[in-house]
C-alpha positions, -999 to +999 in steps of 0.1 A: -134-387-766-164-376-790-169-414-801-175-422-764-198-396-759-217-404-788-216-435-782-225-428-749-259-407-759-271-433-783-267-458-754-290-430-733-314-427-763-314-466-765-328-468-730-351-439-735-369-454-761-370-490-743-383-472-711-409-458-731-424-493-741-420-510-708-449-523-693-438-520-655-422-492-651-406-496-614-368-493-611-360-464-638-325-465-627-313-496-617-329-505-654-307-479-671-277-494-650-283-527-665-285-510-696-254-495-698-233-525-684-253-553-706-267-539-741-247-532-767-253-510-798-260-544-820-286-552-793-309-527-794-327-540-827-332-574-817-346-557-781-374-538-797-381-569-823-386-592-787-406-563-771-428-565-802-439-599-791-430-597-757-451-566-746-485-580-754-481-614-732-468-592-702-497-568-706-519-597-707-505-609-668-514-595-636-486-562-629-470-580-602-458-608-631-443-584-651-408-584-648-387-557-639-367-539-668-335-544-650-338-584-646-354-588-683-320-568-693-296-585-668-302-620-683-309-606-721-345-618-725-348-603-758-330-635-773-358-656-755-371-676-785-418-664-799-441-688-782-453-715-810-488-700-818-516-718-804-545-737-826-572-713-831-597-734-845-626-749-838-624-784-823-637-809-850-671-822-835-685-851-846-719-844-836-720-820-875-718-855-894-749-871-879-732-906-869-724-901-833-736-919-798-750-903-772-719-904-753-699-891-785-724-859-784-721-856-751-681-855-751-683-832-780-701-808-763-681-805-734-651-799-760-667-770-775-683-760-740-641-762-735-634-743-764-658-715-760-645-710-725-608-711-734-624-679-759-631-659-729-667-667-733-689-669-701-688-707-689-727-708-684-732-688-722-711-716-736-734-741-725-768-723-733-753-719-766-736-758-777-771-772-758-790-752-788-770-759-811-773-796-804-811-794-799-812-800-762-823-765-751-853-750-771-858-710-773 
């Protein structure tokens, strides 16, 4: 009877501490339900390791996208496998090498206009700024 009830609390704790990192917090005991019935002691590690990932694209979404705890639980989305990380560079233009068209240029600069955007830089600031950097807008 004492190894059930400790098992029992560190199950408790285990949700405490997951609780406490959840984004969306909506559902508090429905959550703890799915807890109980679907996490396992050997779980919990590999939880927090996904949350460390997980967390910071959910927090980048509108709240309504987040998902609940319970359904992130109920179908174990802490085995969901890291997104590949994105490029971050910057697109290779060939306007830098000096043997480019007009149309080349052109396409180039719509790339990086792309690129800047994609950045979270204000559309119309990412033009002003490739157009001076190619020499089409003066100062």
């Amino acid at each position: 009877m004492a190894l059930f009830l400790q098992l029992t609390q560190k199950l408790a704790h285990g949700f405490s501490a997951f609780w406490v990192r959840w984004p969306r917090k909506v559902g508090r005991l429905e959550a703890e339900s799915a807890w109980k019935k679907h996490v396992k002691p050997e779980d919990e590690e590999p939880i927090h390791k996904a949350l460390d990932w997980q967390i910071p694209i959910f927090e980048a979404r509108e709240p309504e996208y987040i998902p609940h705890a319970k359904t992130w639980i109920r179908n174990r989305r802490w085995e969901d496998e890291p997104p590949t990380p994105k490029k971050t560079t910057t697109p290779n233009l060939t306007i830098a090498k000096g043997f480019t068209t007009e149309s080349q240029k052109q396409q180039d600069a719509v790339t990086q206009i792309q690129f800047l955007v994609s950045r979270g830089m204000d559309p119309e600031a990412a033009k002003q700024q490739v157009y001076r950097e190619l020499g089409w807008v003066k100062d």
